[in-house]
N, C-alpha and C positions, 0 to 999 in steps of 0.2 A: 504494500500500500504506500503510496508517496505521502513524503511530509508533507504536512499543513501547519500555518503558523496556528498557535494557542490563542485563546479568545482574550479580549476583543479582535476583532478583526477591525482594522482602519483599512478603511477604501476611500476610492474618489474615480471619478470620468463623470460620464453625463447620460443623461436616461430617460426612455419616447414612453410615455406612459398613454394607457387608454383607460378610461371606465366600463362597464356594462351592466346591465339589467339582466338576469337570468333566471329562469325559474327553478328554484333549488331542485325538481323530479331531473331537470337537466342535468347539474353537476355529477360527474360520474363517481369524483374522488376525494369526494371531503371525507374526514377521517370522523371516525365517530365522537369521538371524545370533545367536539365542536360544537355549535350551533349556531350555523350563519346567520345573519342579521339580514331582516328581509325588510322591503318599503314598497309600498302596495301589491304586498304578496310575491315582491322577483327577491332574490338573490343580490347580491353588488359583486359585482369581479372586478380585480385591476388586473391589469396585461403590461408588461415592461418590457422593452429593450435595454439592455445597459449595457454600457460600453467602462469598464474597468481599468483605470489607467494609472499611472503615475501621475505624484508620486505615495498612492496607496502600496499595500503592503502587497497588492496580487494585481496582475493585469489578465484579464481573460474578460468574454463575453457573455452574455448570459440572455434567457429569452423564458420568462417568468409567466403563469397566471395564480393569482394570489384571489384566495376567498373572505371578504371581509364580517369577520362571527365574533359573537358575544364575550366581551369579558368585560363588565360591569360600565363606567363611563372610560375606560382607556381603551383608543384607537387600535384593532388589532386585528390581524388577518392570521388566515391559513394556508401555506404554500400547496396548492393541488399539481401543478405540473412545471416543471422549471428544465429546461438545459441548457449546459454548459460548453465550451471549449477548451477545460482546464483541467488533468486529472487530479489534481493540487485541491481543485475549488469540489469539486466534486465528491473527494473523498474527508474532506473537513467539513463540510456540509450535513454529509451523512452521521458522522461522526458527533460530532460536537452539538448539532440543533436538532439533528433528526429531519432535515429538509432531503424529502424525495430528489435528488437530483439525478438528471441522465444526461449524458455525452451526445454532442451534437454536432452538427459543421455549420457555425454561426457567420455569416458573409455583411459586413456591416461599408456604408458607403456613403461619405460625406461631399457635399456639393452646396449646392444651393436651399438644397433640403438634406432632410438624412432618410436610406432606404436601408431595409434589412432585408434576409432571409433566414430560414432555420429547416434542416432537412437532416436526416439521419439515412445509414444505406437502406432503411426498407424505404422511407415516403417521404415527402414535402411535409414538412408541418405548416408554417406561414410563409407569407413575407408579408410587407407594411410601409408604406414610405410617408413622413413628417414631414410640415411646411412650418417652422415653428414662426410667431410673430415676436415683435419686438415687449422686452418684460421690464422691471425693473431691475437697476443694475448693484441689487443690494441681494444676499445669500440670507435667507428664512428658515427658521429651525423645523422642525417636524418631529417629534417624537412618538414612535407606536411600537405595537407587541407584535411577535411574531409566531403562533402557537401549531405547536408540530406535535405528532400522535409518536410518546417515545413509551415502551414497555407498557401499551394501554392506557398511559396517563397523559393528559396535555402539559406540555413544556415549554411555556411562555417565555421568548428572548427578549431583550430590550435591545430597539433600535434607534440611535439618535444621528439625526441627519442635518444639515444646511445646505441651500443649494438655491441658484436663482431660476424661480420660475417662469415658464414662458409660455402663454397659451397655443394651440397646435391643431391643425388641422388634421387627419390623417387617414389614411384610404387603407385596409390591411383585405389581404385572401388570406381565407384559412381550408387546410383542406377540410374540406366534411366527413372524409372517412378518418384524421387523423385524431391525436388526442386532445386535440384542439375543435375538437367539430361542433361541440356545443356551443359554439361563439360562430361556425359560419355561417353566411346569410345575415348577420345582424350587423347593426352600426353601434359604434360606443359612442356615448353619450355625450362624453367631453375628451381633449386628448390636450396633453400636454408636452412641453418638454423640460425637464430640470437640469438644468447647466451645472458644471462645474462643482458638483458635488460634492460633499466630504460625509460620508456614514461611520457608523461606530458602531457596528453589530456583535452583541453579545458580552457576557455579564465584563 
């Protein structure tokens, strides 16, 4: 198994986020030990691209859907489906938080906007391309929980972030046969993009 740094983990790059509305009979993979948070009866999902850079402590990419479920009034999701392009990120993942993570070939492409893809050798999983608009040019904190099903029990991590954000347009395919299929055909509600990031994942 490759080394992983020890937690916290300090990261930084920048990250295409989207919302959704889902009807929790959809989700295939929230773990039990959760209870998503629903608003007029759907689900909430966030979807992320992150692009992990220096000078954090790991540089790889990553291609997330996170379930956002109940832990009293603190911000907290559930990681249902996440890959990586790091055996590093992947097996400190597994290890340390209990985050389902899989290996992927992440293809990330910066221009005028930013486009992604994520495919593994059996299938396509997405791609997604961001128009971000102009944000303000000050870095906003965030802090939420990260809760992952470890030995039957939930294992709530702390995550503390800053980052500037920037409103975003975004157009994603997902395949419908992949693991992502309960998002395709839909639109996300709002999309974002968070610049220049710095997180602090874990105790």
């Amino acid at each position: 198994m490759p080394e992983y740094p020890p937690e916290p983990w300090n990261l930084a790059g920048n990250a295409y986020l989207s919302v959704w509305t889902v009807p929790p009979a959809a989700l295939p993979r929230v773990p039990a030990v959760v209870d998503p948070v629903t608003v007029a009866g759907k689900a909430v999902v966030f979807t992320a691209w992150i692009d992990y850079q220096p000078p954090g402590e790991l540089s790889y990419h990553e291609l997330l859907s996170t379930v956002a479920v109940r832990n009293g009034l603190r911000a907290t999701g559930s990681i249902t489906e996440i890959w990586v392009d790091s055996e590093v990120s992947l097996a400190g993942g597994r290890a340390l938080w209990g985050i389902p993570k899989d290996l992927a070939t992440l293809e990330f492409a910066y221009g005028r906007g930013f486009t992604a893809s994520a495919s593994t050798g059996d299938d396509w999983i997405a791609t997604a391309a961001f128009s971000p608009r102009p944000g303000p040019p000050v870095r906003l904190p965030a802090n939420f929980g990260i809760a992952q099903e470890v030995d039957g029990r939930p294992l709530v991590s702390d995550v503390r972030s800053k980052g500037r954000p920037h409103a975003a347009s975004a157009s994603w395919n997902i395949n419908p046969h992949g693991p992502l299929g309960y998002l395709a055909g839909r639109r996300p509600l709002v999309s974002a993009h968070l610049g220049d990031f710095r997180i602090r994942f874990g105790a």
